[in-house]
C-alpha positions in Angstrom: 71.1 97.9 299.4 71.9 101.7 298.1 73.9 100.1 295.1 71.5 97.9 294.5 69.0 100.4 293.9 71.2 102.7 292.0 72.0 99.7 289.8 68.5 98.9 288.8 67.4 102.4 288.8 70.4 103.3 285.7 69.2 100.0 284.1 65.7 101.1 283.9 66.7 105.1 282.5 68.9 103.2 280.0 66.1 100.9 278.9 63.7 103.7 278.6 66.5 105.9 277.1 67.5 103.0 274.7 63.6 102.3 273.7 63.3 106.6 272.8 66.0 106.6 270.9 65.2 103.5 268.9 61.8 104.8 268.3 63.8 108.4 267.0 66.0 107.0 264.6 63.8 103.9 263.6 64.4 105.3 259.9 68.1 105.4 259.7 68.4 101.9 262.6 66.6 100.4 259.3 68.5 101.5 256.8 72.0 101.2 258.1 70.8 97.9 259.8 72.9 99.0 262.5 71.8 98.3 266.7 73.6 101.8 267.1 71.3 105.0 266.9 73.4 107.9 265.0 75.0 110.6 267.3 74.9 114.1 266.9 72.8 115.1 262.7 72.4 111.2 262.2 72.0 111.0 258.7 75.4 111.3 256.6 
């Protein structure tokens, strides 16, 4: 029952952390055309 919880509780920070980051770097997830958001100064 705990797991389970912990489980869907890190899928929903991810989502929500996934969503941000898209919405951050929509700009360079365009250009590149890349699913992966740029770590660390993004644009190279």
């Amino acid at each position: 029952m705990v797991a389970a919880l912990i489980v869907v509780a890190l899928l929903i920070f991810a989502a929500i952390g996934y969503a941000i980051c898209r919405y951050v770097w929509w700009p360079d997830y365009q250009r590149s055309g890349r699913s992966v958001a740029p770590r660390g100064g993004g644009r190279r």
